[in-house]
N, C-alpha and C positions, 0 to 999 in steps of 0.2 A: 763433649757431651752437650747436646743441645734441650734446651727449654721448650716442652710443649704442654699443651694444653689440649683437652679432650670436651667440645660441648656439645653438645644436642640441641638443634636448631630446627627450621623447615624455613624451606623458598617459598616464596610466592611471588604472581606476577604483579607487576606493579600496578597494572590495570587490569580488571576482571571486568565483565557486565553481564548482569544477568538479563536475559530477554525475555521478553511476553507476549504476548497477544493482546491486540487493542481490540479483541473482540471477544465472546465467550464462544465455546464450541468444542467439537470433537476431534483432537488429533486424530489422523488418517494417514499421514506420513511424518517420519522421521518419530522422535529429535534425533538428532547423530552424535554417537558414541562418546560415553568419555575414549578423551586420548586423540580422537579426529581430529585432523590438518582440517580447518575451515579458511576459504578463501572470502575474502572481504565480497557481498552481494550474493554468495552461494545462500543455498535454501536450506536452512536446519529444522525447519518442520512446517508442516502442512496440515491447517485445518478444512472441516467438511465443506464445502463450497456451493453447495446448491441452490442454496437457496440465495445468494449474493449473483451467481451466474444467471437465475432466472431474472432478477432483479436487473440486472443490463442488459439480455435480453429483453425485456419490455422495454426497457428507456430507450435504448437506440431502434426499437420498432417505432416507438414515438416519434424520435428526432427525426427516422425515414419519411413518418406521413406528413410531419409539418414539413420538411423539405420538400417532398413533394407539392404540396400545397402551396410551397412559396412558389415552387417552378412553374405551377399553374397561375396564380394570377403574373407573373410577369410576362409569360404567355399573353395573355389576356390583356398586362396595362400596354405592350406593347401595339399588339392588334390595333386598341383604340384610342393610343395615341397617333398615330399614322389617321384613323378614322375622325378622329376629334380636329384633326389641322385642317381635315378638308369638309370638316360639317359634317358629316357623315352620319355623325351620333351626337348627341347632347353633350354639354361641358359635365353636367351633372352624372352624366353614366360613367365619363371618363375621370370625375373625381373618385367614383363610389369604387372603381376599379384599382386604383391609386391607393384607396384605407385599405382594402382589400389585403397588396400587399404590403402595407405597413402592415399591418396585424400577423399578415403570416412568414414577413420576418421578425417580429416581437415573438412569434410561437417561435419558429424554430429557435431564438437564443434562449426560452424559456424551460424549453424543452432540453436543452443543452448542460440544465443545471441538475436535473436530476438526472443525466447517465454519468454527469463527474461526480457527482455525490455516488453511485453503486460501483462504479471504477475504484474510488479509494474504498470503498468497503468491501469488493474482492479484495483489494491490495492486500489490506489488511489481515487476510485468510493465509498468507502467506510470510514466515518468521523467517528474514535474511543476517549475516553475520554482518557486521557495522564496521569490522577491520579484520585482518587476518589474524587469526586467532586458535587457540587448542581448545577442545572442552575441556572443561575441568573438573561440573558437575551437571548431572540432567534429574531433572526434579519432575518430568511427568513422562509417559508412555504412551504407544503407539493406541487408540481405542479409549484414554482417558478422554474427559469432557473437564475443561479446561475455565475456570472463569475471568474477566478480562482483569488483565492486570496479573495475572498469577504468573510465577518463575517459570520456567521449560525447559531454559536452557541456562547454565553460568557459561563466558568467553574468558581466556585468559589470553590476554592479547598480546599479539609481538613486540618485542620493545625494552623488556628489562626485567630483570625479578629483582628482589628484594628477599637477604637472608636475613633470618631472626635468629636468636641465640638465646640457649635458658643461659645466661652465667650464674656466677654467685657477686654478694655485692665486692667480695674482696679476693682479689688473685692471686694466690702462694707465688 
């Protein structure tokens, strides 16, 4: 005859995480399912993106025209350095051609700062899983408007669970 014992417990994973949104806005896809296999960088939910997409659209029109602009005066300083060795033109046209594009590569790195600033703020429109992971619990829906910082999604990650047990303090 053997000794047992009957107790009432629950698993859980060892690490859980729940995810958010660094930005506020409207889910439009996902989250995905409790019970989903999620792969570490897969996409578990997707907010409205519009306005973040217009948003690098404009920056990278910008960082076009000042590239352009830098393409022209180097155009330009070149022509009148060739024209400046042989007299051609004043040292002074050929300085003013010279700020020219130092200014318009100061614009294009300038310009540079605000399309990686609208980059990481699509980024952000975008909730990827941090490890491979199951859901375990999803805290908003597909058309909910989401504010930054709030749950979406809990992960319960691969790697280990942890049993708990009700006992009593003293074992027959």
């Amino acid at each position: 005859m053997s000794d047992s014992i009957v107790l009432t417990g629950q698993i859980h994973a060892r690490r859980e995480v729940n995810l958010a949104f660094q930005l506020a806005g409207k889910i439009v896809a996902g989250p995905a399912e409790v019970g989903d296999e999620i792969k570490v960088g897969q996409i578990v939910a997707r907010l409205e993106n519009t306005t973040e997409l217009n948003t690098c659209d404009a920056a990278q029109a910008d960082l076009a025209a000042a590239r352009a602009v830098l393409t022209q005066a180097q155009t330009n300083e070149r022509r009148l350095a060739v024209l400046a060795k042989e007299r051609a033109v004043s040292y002074m046209d050929y300085e003013d051609v010279e700020r020219q594009m130092k200014t318009a590569r100061e614009q294009v790195r300038a310009a540079g700062v605000p399309l990686g600033s609208a980059e990481a703020q699509l980024g952000y429109t975008v909730l990827r899983a941090t490890a491979d992971s199951v859901v375990v619990a999803k805290h908003a829906e597909v058309g909910e408007v989401v504010a930054t910082g709030s749950q979406v999604i809990t992960l319960a990650q691969h790697g280990g669970l942890d049993a708990y047990f009700d006992a009593p303090a003293r074992l027959p």
